[in-house]
C-alpha positions as CSV (number, residue, x, y, z in Angstrom):
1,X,-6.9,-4.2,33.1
2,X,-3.3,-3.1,32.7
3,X,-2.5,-0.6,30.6
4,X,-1.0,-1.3,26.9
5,X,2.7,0.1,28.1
6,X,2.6,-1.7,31.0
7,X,1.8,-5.4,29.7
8,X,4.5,-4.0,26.7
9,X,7.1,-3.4,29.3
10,X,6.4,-6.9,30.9
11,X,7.6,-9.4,28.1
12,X,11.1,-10.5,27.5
13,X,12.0,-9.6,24.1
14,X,13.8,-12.2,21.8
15,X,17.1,-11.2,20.4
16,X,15.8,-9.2,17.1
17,X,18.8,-11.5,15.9
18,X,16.9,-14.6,16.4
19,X,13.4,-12.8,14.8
20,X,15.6,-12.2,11.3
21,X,17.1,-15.8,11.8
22,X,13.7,-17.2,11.7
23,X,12.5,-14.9,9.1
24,X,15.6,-16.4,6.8
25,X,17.0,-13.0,6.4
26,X,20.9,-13.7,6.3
27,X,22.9,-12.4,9.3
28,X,24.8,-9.9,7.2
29,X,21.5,-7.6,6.3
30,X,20.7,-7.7,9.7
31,X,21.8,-4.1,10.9
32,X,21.3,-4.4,14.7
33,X,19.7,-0.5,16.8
34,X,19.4,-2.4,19.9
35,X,18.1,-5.6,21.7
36,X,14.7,-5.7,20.1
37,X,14.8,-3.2,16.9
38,X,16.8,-3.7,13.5
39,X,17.3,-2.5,10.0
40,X,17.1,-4.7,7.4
41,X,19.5,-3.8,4.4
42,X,17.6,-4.2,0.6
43,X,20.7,-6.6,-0.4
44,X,19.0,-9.4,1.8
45,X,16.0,-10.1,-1.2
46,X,18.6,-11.0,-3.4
47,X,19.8,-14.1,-1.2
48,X,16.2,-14.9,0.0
49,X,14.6,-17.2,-3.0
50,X,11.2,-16.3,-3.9
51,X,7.5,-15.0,-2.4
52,X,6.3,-18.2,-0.5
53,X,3.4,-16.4,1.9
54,X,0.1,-15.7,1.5
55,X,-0.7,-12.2,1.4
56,X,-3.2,-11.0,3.6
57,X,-5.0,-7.5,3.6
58,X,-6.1,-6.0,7.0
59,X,-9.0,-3.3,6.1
60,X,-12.0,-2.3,7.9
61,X,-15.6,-0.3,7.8
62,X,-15.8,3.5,8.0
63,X,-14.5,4.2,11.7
64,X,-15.3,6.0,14.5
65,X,-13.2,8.6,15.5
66,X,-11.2,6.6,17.9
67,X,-10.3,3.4,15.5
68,X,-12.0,0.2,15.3
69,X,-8.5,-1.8,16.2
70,X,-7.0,-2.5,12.7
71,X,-3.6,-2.8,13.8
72,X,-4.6,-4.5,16.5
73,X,-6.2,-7.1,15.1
74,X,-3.5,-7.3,12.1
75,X,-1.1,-7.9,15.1
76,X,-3.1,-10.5,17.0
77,X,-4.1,-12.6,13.5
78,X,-0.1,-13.3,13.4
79,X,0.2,-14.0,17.1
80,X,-3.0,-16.3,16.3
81,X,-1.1,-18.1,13.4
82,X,1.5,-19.3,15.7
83,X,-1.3,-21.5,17.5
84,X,-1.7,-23.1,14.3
85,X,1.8,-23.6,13.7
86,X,2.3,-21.2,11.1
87,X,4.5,-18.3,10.7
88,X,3.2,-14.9,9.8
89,X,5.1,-11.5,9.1
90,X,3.6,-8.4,9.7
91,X,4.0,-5.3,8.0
92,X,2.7,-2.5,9.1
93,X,3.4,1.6,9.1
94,X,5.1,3.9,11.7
95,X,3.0,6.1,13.9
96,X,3.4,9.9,13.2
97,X,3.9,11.8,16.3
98,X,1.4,14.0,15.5
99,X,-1.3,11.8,15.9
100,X,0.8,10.2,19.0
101,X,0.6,13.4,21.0
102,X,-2.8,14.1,19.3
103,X,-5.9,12.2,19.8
104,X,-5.7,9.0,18.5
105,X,-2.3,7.7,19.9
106,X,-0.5,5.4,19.1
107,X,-0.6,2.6,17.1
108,X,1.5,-0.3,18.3
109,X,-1.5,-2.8,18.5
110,X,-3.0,-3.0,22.1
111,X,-3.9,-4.7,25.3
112,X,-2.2,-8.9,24.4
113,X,-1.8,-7.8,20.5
114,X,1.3,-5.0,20.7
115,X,4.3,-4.6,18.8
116,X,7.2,-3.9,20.8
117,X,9.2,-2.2,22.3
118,X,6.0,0.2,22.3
119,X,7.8,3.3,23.1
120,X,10.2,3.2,20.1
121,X,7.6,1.9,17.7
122,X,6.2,5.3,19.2
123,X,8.6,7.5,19.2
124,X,11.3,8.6,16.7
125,X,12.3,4.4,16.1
126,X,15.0,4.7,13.9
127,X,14.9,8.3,12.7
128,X,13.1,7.6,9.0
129,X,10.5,10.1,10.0
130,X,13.1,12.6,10.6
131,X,15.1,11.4,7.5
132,X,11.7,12.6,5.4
133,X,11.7,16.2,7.2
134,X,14.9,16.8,6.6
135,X,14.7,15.9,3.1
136,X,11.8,17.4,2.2
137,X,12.7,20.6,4.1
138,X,16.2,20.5,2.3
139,X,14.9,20.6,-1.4
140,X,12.3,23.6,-0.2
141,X,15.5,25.8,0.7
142,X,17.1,24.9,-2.2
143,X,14.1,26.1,-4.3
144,X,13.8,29.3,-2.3
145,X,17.8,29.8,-2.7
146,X,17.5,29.1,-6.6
147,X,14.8,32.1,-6.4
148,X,16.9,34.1,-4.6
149,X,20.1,33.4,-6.6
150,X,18.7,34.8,-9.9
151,X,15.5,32.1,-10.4
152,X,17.6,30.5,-13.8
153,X,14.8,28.5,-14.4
154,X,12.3,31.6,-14.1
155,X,10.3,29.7,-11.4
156,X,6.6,31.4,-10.7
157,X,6.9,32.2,-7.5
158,X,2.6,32.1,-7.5
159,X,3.3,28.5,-8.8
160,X,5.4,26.9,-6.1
161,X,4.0,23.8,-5.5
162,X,6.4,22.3,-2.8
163,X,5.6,22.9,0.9
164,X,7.8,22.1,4.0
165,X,6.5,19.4,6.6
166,X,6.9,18.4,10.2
167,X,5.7,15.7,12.1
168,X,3.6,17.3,14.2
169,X,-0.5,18.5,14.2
170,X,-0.2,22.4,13.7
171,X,-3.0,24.1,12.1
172,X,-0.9,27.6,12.7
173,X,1.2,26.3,9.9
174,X,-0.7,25.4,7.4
175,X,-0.3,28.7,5.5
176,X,2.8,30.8,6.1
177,X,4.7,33.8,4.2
178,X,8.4,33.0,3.9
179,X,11.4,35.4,3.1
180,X,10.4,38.5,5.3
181,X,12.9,40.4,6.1
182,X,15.8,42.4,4.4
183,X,16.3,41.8,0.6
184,X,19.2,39.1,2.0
185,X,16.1,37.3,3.9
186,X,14.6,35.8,0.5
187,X,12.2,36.6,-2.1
188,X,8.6,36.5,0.2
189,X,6.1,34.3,-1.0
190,X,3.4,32.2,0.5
191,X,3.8,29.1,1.1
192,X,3.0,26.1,4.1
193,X,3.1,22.9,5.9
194,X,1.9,19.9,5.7
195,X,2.4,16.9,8.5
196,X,5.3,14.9,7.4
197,X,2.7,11.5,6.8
198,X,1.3,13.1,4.1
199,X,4.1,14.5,2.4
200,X,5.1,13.6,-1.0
201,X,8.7,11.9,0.1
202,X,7.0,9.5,2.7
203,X,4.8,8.6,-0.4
204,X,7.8,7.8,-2.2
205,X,9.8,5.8,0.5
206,X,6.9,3.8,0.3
207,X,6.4,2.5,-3.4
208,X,10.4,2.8,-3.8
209,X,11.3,-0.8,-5.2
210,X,14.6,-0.3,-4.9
211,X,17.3,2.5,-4.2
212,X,17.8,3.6,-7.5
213,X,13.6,3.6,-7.9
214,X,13.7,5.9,-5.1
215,X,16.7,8.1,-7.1
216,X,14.6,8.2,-10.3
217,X,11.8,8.8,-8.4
218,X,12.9,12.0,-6.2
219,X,14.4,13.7,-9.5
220,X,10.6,13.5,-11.0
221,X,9.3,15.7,-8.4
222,X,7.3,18.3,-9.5
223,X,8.3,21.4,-7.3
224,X,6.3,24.3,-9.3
225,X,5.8,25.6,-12.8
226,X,7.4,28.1,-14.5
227,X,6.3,31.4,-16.4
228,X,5.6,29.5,-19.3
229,X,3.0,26.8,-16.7
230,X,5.9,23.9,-17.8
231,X,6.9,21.8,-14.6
232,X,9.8,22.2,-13.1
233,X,11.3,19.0,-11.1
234,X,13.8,18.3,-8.3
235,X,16.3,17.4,-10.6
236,X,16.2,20.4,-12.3
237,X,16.9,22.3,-9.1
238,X,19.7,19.8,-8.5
239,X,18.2,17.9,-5.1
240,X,17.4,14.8,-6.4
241,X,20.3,13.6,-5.7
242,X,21.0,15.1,-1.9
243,X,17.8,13.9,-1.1
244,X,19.1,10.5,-1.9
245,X,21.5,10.5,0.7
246,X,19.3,11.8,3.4
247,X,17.0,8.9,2.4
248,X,19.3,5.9,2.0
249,X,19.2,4.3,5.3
250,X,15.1,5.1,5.5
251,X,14.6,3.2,2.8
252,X,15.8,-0.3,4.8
253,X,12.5,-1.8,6.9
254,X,12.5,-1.8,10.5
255,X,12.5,-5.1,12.0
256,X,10.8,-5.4,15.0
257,X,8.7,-8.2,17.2
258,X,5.2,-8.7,18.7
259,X,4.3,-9.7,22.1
260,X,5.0,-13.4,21.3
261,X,8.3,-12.6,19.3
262,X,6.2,-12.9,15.9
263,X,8.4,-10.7,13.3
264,X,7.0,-7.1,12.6
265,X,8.3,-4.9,9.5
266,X,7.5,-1.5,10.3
267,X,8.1,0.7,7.8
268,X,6.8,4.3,6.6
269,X,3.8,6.2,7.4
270,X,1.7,7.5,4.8
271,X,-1.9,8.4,6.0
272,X,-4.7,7.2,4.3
273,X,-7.1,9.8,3.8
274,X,-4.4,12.5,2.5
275,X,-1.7,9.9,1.1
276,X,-1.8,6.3,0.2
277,X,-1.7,5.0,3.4
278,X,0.0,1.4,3.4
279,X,3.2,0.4,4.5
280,X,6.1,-0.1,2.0
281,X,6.7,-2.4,-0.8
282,X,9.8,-3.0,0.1
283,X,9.0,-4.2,3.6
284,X,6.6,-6.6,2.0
285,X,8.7,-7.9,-0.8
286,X,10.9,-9.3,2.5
287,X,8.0,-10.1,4.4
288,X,6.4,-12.0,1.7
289,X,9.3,-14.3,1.0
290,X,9.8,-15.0,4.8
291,X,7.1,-17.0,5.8
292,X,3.7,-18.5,5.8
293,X,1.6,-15.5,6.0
294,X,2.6,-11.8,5.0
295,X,-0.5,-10.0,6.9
296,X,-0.4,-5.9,5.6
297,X,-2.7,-3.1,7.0
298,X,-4.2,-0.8,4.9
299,X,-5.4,2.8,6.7
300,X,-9.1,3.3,7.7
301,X,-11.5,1.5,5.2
302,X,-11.8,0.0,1.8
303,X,-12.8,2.8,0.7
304,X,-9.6,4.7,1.1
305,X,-6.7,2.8,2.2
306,X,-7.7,-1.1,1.0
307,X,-9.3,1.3,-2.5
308,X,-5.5,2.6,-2.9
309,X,-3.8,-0.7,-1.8
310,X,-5.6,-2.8,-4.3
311,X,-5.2,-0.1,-7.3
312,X,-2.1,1.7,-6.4
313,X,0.2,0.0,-4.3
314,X,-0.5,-3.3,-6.2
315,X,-0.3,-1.9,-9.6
316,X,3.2,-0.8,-8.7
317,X,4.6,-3.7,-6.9
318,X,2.8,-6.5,-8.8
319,X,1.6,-8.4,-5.9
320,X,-1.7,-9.8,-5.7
321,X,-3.5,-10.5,-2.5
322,X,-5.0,-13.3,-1.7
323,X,-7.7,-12.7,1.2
324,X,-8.8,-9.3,3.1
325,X,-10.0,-9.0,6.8
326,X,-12.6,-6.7,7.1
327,X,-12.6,-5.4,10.7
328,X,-16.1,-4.3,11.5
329,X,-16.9,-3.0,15.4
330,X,-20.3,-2.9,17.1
331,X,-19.9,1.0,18.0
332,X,-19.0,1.9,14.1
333,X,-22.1,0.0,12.2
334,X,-24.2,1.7,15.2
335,X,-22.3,5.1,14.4
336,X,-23.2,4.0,10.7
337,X,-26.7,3.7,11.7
338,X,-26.6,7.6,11.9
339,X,-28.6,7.9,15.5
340,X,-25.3,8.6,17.5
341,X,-23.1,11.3,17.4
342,X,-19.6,11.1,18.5
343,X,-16.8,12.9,18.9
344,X,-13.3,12.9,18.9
345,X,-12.0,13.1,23.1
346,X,-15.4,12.5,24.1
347,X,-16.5,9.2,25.4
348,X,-19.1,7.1,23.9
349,X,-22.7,8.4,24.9
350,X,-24.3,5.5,27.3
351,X,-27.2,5.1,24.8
352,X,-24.4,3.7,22.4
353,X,-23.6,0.8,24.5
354,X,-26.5,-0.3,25.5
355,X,-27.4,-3.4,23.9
356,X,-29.3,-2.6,20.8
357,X,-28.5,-5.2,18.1
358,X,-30.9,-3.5,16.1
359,X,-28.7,-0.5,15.8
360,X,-26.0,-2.8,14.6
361,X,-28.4,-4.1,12.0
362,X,-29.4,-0.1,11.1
363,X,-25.8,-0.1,10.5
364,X,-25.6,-2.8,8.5
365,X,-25.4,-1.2,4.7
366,X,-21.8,0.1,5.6
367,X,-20.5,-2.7,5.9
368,X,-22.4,-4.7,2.8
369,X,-20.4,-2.1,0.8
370,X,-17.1,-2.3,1.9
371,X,-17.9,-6.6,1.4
372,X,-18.9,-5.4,-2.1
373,X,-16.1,-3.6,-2.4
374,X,-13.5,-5.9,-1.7
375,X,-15.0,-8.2,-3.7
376,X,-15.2,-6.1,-7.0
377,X,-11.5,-5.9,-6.6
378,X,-11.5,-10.2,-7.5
379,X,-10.4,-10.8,-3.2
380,X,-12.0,-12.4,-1.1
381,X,-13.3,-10.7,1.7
382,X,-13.3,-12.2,5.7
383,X,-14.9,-10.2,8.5
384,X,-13.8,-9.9,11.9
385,X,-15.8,-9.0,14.2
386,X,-13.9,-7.3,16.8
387,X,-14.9,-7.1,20.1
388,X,-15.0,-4.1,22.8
389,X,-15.5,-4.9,26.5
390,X,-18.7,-2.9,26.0
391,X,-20.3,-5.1,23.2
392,X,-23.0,-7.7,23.9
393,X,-23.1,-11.0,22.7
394,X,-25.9,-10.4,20.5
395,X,-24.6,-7.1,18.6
396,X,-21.6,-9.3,17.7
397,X,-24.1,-11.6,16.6
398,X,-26.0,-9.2,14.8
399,X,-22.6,-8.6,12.9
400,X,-22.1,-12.5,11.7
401,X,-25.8,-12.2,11.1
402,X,-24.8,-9.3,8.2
403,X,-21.9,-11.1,7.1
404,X,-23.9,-14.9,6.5
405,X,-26.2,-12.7,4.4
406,X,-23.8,-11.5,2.1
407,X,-22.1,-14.8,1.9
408,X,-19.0,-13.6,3.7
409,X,-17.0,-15.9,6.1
410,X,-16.5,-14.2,9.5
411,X,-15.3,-14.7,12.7
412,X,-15.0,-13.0,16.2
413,X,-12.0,-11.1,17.2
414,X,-10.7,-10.5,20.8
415,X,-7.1,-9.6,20.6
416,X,-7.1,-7.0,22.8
417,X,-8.3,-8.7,25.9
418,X,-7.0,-12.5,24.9
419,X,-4.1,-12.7,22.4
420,X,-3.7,-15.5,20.1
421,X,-5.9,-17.4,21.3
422,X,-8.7,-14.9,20.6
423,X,-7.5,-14.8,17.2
424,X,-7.5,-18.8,16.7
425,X,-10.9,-18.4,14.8
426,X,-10.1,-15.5,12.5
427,X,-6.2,-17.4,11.6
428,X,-8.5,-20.3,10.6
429,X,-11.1,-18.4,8.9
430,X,-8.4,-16.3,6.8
431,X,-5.9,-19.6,6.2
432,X,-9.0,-21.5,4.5
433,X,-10.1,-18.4,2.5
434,X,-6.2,-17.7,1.5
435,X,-6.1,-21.3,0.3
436,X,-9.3,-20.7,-1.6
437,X,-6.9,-18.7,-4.0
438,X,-8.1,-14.8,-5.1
439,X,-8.3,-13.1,-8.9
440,X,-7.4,-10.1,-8.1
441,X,-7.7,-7.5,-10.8
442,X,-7.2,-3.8,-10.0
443,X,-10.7,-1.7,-10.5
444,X,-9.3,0.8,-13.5
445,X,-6.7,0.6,-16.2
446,X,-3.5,3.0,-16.1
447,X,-4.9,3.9,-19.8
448,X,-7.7,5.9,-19.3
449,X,-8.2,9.1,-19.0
450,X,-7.8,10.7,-15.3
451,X,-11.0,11.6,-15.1
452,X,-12.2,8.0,-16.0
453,X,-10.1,6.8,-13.0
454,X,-11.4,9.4,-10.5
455,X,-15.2,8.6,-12.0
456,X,-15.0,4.7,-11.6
457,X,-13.1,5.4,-8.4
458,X,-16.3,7.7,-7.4
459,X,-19.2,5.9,-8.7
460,X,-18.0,1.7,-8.3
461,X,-16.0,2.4,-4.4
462,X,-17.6,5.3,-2.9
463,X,-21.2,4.6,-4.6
464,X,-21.6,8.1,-6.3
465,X,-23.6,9.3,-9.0
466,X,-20.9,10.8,-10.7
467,X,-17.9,13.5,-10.3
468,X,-18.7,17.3,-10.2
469,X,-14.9,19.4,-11.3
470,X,-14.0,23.0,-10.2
471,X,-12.9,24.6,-12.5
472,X,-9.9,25.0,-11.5
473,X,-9.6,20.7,-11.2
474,X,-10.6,20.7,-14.5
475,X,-7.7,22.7,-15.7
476,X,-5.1,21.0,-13.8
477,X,-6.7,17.2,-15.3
478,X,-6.1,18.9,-18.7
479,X,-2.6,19.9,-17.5
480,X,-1.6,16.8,-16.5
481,X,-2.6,15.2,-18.9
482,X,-1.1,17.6,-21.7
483,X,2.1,17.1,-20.2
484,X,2.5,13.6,-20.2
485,X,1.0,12.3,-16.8
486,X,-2.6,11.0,-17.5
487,X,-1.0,7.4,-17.4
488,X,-0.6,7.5,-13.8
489,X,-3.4,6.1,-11.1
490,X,-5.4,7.8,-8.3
491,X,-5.0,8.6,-4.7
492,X,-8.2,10.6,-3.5
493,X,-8.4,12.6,-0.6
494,X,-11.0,12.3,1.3
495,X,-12.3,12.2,4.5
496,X,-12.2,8.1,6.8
497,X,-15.3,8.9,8.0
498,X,-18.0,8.3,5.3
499,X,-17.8,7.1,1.6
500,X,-18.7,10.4,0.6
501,X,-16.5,13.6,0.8
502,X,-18.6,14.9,3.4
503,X,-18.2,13.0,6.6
504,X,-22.0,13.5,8.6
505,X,-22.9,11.3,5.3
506,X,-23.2,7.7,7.2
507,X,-24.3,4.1,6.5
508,X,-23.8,3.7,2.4
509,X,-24.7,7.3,1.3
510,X,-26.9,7.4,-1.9
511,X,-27.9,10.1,-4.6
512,X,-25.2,11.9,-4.1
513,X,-22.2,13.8,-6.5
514,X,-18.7,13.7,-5.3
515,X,-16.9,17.7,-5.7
516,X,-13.5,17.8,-6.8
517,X,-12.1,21.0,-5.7
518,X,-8.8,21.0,-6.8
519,X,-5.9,18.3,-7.9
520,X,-2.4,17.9,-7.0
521,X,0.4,16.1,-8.9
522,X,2.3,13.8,-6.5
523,X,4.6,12.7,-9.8
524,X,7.4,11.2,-7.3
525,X,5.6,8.9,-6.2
526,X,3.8,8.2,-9.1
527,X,-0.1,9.4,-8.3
528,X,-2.5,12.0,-9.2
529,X,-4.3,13.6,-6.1
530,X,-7.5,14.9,-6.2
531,X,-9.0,16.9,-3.0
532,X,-12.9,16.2,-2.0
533,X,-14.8,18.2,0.5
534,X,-12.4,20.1,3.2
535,X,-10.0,17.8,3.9
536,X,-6.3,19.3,4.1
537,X,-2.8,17.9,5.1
538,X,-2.0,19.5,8.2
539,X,-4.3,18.6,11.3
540,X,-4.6,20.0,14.2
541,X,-5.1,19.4,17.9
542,X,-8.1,19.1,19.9
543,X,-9.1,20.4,23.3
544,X,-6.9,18.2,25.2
545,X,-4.3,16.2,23.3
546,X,-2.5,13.1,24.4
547,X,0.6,15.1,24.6
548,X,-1.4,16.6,27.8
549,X,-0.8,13.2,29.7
550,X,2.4,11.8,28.5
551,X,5.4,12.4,30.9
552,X,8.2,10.8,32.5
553,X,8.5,9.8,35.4
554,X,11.7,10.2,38.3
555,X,13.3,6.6,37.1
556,X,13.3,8.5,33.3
557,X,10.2,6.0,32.6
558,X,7.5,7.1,30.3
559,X,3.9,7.4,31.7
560,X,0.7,8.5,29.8
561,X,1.5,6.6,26.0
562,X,-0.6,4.7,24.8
């Protein structure tokens, strides 16, 4: 088979033009980067009447290492739409190069389901990315300067809770000294890095409403604490608004096109497992009042990304769902079944695709919870079974076979290999369950206690007994909540690859407690963090990266993406 960049490279792109045309965006908002690519300026909501489109969640089980196709089934369910004569919108995040040049690639779709141009949705697109580095970087030198100038607001320089980011996977940065040197070199401290996906900005680009939202929002960041443990904020160090500025532009969606022209918001890039991990509100409050369908991927399972979409991203925007796609693999429910190992770079071990639908079925409990879990949440859930060249009819089977017996409509998926038309079942499956109408209700209320929120989060998603605190979590939940932030919801972090915290923990772990080591403030963008297990916000790179690979070629054309 060809590979994703060349069957990319092979379509004629539409005038982006003609996309925003179709979408009802007016001609004015349409700020052209080229043939295929676009910003869309915020003024065009005003002029485009009300939400019209279903609103369509794309989650999935616990993966494997490599993905179970998320985005590439989120693309093909829009290209399948069109066979029926219905227009969906997608809306999806921006790759982070470090996962680009890392292992996983990128994430443009694949094989007959690809957003494109694939190597700009790849690389750099627009420059928001770089918009997020430069701000976030900017406001830690102005902290480091107000240190160095005479620290007015008697900063702890132990209590710096800003670090810088880069869009890269560097584990050599993830804890650094700064200001060595001569006394004119800065006051030394420790500090760090995180990638720029899980920085605290990119949170807030993405659950912005609006521009000013996104001022008021910067100038509540919490960038330390000072001798007396009060907070100090970005607006206090007078970078609220500079940060603004950097971020104007970033803050309009990206307007791009799939394979078959269908539109394509792509817009921020939080991760899941160390951010909130869904696209932006903005790019869906377009998106929804464009056309039939408004089709939204949430990062890795319900558990973390679809667990934050319904009870953080929601609760912000105040849009309710109406149906969620549940994309469950063959190779993940066997994975699940906890008599493989796999790893990251490595191919699948030959025992793994042999058929064995009774592997599947060993796998099976994963994906009854995430069902459960979607369902708890008032949405209904429809599975798609997505299929690898490697899968056997009956495993795929033996997936429908879980799904009829917890009452769940599913379907099988082939967008990789066919397209649309190996959507046309799932589009039909989703459209009757959208029409079926939802009641979605968010799993906690914003007025209990923070512990409360973590617990239910813990014990009702994740399918712990119960919550065990460091003590150092516990003092920072007492902070927080002395100083005025126990109203705000919860964005764990926590690893994709289980429901626990500790990721060897397959299927639908029981009987076990979930540690919480330490917890962060994100008060930007409006969340409490808590860290389980090891997980931390700077990854690194494996034995042989992608970036190995990727070149260019004599004629300047890029080889090795994908």
């Amino acid at each position: 088979m060809r590979t994703d960049l060349e069957i990319a490279r092979e379509v004629e792109l539409r005038p982006i033009t003609d996309v925003a045309r179709e979408m009802g965006i007016p001609e004015q908002h349409v700020e052209q980067r080229g043939h295929g690519l676009a910003k869309i300026k915020l003024a065009a909501l005003k002029e485009m009447g009300a939400p019209r489109a279903k609103y369509v969640l794309v989650t999935a089980v616990n993966p494997t290492p490599f993905g179970e196709g998320k985005t590439t089934v989120s693309v093909g369910l829009a290209q399948g739409f069109k066979l029926l004569d219905k227009l969906a919108v997608l809306s999806l995040r921006q790759p982070s190069l470090g996962p680009t040049f890392g292992i996983k690639g990128g994430a443009a779709g694949g094989g007959y389901s690809q957003v494109v141009p694939m190597e700009e949705l790849n690389l750099h697109l627009t420059g928001d990315f770089h918009a997020v580095t430069e701000a976030n970087n900017m406001l830690a030198a102005l902290i480091d300067n107000h240190i160095y100038q005479g620290n007015q607001l008697s900063i702890n320089v132990k209590r710096v809770t800003w670090r810088r980011v880069l869009d890269v996977n560097d584990r050599a940065l993830r804890n650094i000294v700064v200001g060595l040197g001569t006394t004119l070199d800065g006051i030394p401290r420790e500090g760090g890095f995180d990638i720029t996906a899980a920085s605290e900005l990119m949170a807030v680009l993405g659950l912005a409403t609006s521009l000013q939202d996104l001022r008021e929002r910067l100038g509540r960041i919490v960038v330390g604490y000072d001798r007396h443990k009060e907070p100090i904020t970005a607006e206090q160090i007078r970078g609220a608004g500079a940060m603004a500025v950097l971020l104007k532009d970033a803050l309009n969606p990206n307007l791009m096109q799939t394979l078959d022209g269908t539109p394509a918001l792509i817009h921020t890039g939080p991760f899941a497992n160390i951010a909130h991990g869904n696209s932006s509100i903005v790019a869906d409050q377009i998106g929804i009042r464009s056309g039939d369908y408004l089709i939204t991927e949430a990062g890795f399972g319900s558990d973390i990304g679809a667990e934050k979409f319904f009870n953080l991203k929601c609760q912000t925007s105040g849009m309710s769902p109406d149906v969620a796609v549940i994309v469950a693999t063959v190779r993940a429910l066997k994975l699940n079944s906890g008599k493989f190992h796999v790893r990251a770079g490595k191919a699948l071990p030959d025992e793994m695709i042999t058929e064995a639908p009774e592997d599947v079925m060993a796998g099976a409990d994963n994906l009854r919870r995430h069902i459960a879990n979607v369902r708890q949440h008032g949405v209904t859930p429809v599975v798609a079974a997505n299929s690898f060249p490697t899968d056997h009819p009956s495993e795929l089977a033996a997936i429908g076979a879980i799904a009829d017996d917890e009452g769940a409509v599913w379907a099988l998926a082939d967008p990789y290999g066919d397209g649309a038309e190996g959507m046309v079942a799932l589009a039909e499956a989703v459209r009757d369950a959208a029409n079926d109408g939802s009641s979605f209700t968010p799993l906690y209320r914003l007025d209990m206690s923070l512990m409360e929120k973590i617990e239910t989060i813990a014990t009702r998603v994740y399918g712990a007994d119960g919550v065990e605190y460091d003590i150092k979590a516990r003092r920072q939940l007492d902070s927080f909540e002395l100083h005025g932030y126990g109203n705000l919801p919860i964005c764990m972090a926590k690893t994709q690859y289980s429901f626990s915290h500790n990721p060897s923990l397959l299927g639908a772990p029981t009987g076990w407690t979930l540690p919480v080591r330490e917890v962060q403030l994100v008060a930007g963008a409006g969340y409490v963090l808590p860290l389980t297990g090891s997980i931390n916000r700077m990854p690194g790179l494996g034995l042989h990266p992608a970036a190995h690979t990727i070149d260019i070629d004599e004629d300047g054309n890029i080889i090795g993406l994908s």
